[in-house]
C-alpha positions as CSV (number, residue, x, y, z in Angstrom):
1,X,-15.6,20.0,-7.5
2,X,-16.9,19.7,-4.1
3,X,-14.4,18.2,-1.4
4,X,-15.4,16.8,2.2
5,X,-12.8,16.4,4.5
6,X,-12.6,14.2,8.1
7,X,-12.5,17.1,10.8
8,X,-9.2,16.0,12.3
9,X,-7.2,13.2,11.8
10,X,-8.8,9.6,12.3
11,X,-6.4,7.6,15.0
12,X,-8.2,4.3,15.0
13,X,-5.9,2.4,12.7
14,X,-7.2,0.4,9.2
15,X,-5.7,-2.9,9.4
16,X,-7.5,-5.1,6.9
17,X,-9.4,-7.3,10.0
18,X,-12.5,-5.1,9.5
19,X,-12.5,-5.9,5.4
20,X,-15.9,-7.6,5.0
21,X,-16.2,-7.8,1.0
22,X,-16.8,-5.2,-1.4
23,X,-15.2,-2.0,-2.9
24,X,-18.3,0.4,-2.5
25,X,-17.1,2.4,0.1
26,X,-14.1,4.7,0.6
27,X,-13.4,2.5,4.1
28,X,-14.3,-1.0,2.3
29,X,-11.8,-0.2,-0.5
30,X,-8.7,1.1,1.8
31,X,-9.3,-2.3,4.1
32,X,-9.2,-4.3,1.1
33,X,-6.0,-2.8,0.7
34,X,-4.7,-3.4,4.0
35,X,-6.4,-7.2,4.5
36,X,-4.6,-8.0,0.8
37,X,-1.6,-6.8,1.9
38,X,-1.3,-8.6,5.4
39,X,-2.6,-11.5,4.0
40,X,-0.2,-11.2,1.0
41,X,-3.1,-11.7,-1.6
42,X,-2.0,-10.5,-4.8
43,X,-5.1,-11.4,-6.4
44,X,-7.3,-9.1,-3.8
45,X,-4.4,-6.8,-4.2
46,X,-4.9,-6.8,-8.4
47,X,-8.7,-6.2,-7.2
48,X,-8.1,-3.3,-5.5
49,X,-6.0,-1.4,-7.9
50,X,-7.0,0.1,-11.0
51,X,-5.7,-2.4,-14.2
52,X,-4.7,1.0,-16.1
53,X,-1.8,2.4,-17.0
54,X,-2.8,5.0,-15.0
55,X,-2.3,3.7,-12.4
56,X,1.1,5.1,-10.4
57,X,3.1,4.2,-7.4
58,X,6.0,5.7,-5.8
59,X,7.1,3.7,-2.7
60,X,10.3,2.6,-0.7
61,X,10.4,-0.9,-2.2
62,X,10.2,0.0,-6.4
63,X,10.7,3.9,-6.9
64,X,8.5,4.8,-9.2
65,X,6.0,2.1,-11.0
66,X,3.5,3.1,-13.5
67,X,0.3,0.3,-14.6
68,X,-0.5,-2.5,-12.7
69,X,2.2,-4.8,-14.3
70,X,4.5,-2.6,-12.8
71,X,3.2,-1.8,-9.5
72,X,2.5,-6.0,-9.0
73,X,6.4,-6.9,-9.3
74,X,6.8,-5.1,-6.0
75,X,3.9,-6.8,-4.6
76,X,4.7,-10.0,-5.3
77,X,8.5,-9.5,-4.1
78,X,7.0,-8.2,-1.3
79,X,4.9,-11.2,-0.6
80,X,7.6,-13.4,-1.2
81,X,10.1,-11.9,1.3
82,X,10.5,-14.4,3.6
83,X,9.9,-12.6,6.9
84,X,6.9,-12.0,8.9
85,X,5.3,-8.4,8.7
86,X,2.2,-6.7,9.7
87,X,1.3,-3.0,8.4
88,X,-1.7,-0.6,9.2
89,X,-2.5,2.9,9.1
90,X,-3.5,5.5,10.8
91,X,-3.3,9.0,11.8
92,X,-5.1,10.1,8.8
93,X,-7.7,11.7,7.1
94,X,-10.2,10.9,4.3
95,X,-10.7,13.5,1.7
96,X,-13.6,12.7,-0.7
97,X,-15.4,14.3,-3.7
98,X,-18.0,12.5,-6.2
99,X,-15.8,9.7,-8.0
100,X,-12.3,10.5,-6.3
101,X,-11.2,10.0,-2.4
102,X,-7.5,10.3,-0.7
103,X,-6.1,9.1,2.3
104,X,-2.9,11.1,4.0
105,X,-1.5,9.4,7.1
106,X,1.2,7.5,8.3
107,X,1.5,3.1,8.0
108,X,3.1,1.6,10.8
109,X,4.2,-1.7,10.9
110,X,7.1,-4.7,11.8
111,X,8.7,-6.7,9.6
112,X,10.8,-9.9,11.1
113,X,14.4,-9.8,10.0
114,X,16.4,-13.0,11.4
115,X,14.2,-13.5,13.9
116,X,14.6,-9.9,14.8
117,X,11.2,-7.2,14.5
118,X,12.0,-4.4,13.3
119,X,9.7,-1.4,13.4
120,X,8.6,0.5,10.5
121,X,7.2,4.1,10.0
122,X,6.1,5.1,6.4
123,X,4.4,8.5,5.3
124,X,1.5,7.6,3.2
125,X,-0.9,8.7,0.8
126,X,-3.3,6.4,-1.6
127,X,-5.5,7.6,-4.0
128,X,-9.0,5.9,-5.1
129,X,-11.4,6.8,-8.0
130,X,-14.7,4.9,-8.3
131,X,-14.7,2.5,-12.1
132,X,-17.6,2.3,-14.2
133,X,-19.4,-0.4,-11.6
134,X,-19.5,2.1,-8.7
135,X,-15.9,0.1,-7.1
136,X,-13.3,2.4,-5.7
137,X,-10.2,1.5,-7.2
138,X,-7.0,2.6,-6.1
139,X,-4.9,4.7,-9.1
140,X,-1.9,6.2,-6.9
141,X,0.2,5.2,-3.6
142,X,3.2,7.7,-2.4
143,X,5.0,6.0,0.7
144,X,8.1,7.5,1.9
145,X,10.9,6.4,5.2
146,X,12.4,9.3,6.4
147,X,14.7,7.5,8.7
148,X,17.9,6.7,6.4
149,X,18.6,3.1,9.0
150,X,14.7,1.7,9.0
151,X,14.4,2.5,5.0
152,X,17.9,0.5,4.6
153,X,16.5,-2.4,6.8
154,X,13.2,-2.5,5.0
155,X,14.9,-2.7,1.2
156,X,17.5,-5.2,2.6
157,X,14.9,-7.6,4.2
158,X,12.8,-7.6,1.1
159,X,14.7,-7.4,-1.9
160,X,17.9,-8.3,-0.6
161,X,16.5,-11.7,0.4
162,X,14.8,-12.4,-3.4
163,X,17.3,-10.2,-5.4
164,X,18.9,-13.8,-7.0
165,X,15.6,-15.1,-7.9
166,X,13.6,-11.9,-9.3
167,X,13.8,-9.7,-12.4
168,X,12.9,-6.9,-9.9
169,X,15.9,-5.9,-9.0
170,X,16.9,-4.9,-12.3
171,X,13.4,-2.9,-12.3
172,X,14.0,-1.2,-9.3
173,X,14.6,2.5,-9.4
């Protein structure tokens, strides 16, 4: 298998503003991603990810969540979390073969905790492998916090503030 690789890391960030339709592209599919995630679409979001149980995520908010039934809980607590929040990435680059492409980079964000931002620096990878109708579909997301404060922050702000009216909490690992 034949690999192409960005020749240095890409510092203009993805946000999701630049998401003009379609999954056909690498670049379309990771700002669909980002626009569905800013905009708290969980439907876009269920569009962008593989329906599979294949389909693996490993992030800060849910440990580790296998299929898409899984991997929407955190989503959609997430989404529900009552504070303002903005994420995009950056710093990356774009690794891409035939019917497979990875991203490695870093999300940087601010969520709004009691009126207060609070910034947010997550390690990142996301994987994509095109479907049967040519649509890059993301099958894996690894996100790690190393700072032990801002990843205590980010878990308290989100599933702190839905913890009493979620079965997440009892799925979170």
């Amino acid at each position: 298998m034949s690999m192409t690789l960005t020749s240095s890391p890409i510092q203009t960030p993805v946000t999701g503003r630049e998401y003009s339709g379609g999954q056909q592209e690498p670049m379309q599919a990771l700002a669909q991603f980002y626009h569905a995630l800013n905009q708290r679409d969980i439907e876009l979001m269920r569009e962008n990810w593989i329906n599979s149980d294949a389909a693996a995520m490993d992030n800060p908010l849910g440990g580790i969540k296998r299929g898409w039934h899984e991997i929407s809980k955190t989503y959609e607590a997430l989404f529900r979390s009552p504070g303002a929040y903005w994420f995009e990435f950056c710093d990356y680059t774009l690794h891409q073969s035939d019917d497979l492409f990875y991203v490695v980079g870093r999300e940087r964000g601010e969520l709004v905790v009691n009126g207060q931002p609070r910034k947010l620096a997550i390690r990142t990878t996301r994987i994509f492998q095109r479907d049967t109708e040519g649509k890059w579909r993301q099958t894996h997301h690894h996100g790690s916090i190393d700072e032990p404060q801002m990843l205590a922050a980010y878990q308290q702000a989100v599933l702190g503030a839905i913890s009493n009216t979620s079965s997440l909490t009892s799925n979170v690992g």
